[in-house]
C-alpha positions in Angstrom: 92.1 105.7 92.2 90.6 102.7 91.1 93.3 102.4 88.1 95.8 102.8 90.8 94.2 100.3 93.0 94.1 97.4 89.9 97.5 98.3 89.4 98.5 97.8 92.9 96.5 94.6 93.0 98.3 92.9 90.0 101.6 93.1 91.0 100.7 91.6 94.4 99.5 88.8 92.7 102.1 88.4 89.9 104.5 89.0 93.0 103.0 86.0 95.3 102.8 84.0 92.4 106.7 84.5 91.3 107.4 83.8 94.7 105.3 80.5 95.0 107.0 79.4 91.5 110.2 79.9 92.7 110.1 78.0 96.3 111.5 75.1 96.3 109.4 73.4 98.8 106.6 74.3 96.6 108.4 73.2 93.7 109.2 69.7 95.9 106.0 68.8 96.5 105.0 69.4 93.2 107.6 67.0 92.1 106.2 64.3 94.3 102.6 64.5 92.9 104.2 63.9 89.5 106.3 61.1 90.5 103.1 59.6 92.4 101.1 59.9 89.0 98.8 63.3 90.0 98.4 66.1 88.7 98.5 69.2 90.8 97.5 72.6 90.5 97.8 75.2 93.1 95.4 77.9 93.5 95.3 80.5 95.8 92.2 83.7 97.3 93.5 86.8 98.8 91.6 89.1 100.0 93.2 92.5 99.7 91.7 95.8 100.6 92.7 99.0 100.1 91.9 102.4 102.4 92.9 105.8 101.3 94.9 107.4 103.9 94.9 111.0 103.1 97.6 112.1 104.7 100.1 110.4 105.5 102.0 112.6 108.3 98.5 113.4 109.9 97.9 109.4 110.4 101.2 108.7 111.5 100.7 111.2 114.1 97.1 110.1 115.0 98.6 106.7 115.3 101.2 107.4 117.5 98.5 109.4 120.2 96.5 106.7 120.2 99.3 103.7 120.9 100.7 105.9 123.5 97.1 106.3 125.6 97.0 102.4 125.4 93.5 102.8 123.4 94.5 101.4 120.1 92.6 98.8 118.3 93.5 95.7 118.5 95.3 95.1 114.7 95.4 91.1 114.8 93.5 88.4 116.5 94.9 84.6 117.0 93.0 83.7 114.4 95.1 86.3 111.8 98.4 85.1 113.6 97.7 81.6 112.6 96.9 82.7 109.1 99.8 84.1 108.6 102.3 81.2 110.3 100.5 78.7 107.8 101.9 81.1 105.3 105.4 81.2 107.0 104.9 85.1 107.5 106.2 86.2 110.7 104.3 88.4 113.1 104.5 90.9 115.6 103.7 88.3 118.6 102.3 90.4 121.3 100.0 88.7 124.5 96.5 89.5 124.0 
């Protein structure tokens, strides 16, 4: 599992990094730090974790009992929400 898991974990990062490369807001802002005589270089920490979830009909299922008795955990917090705006990732934006 763990190759699968490295595997996994370098195309996420090869993935967010194409996709930073290719923003052109990123790209724009880089521009300006050039124009204004800086050099910039962008560097970024994810932390990424990985659970095995056996399988995957079984957890669905579990899932599913446990959202309909209104006993689910709690997925996100306001603090993950506004982790994930500042990255312009849209979330599901239920009241706590």
């Amino acid at each position: 599992m763990d190759d699968v898991v490295n595997r996994l974990s370098k195309e996420l990062a090869k993935a967010m990094a194409t996709a930073l490369a290719n923003d052109r807001s990123v790209e724009a802002c880089h521009e300006r730090a050039r124009v204004a005589g800086y050099s910039m270089q962008l560097s970024l920490e994810a932390v990424i974790g990985f659970a095995s979830r056996g399988d995957c009909q079984a957890s669905s299922q579990g899932s599913k009992a446990s959202a309909s008795d209104g006993q689910s955990a709690q997925l996100m917090n306001s603090n993950d929400r506004r982790f994930l705006r500042s990255l312009r990732i849209a979330a599901d934006e239920r009241t706590e």
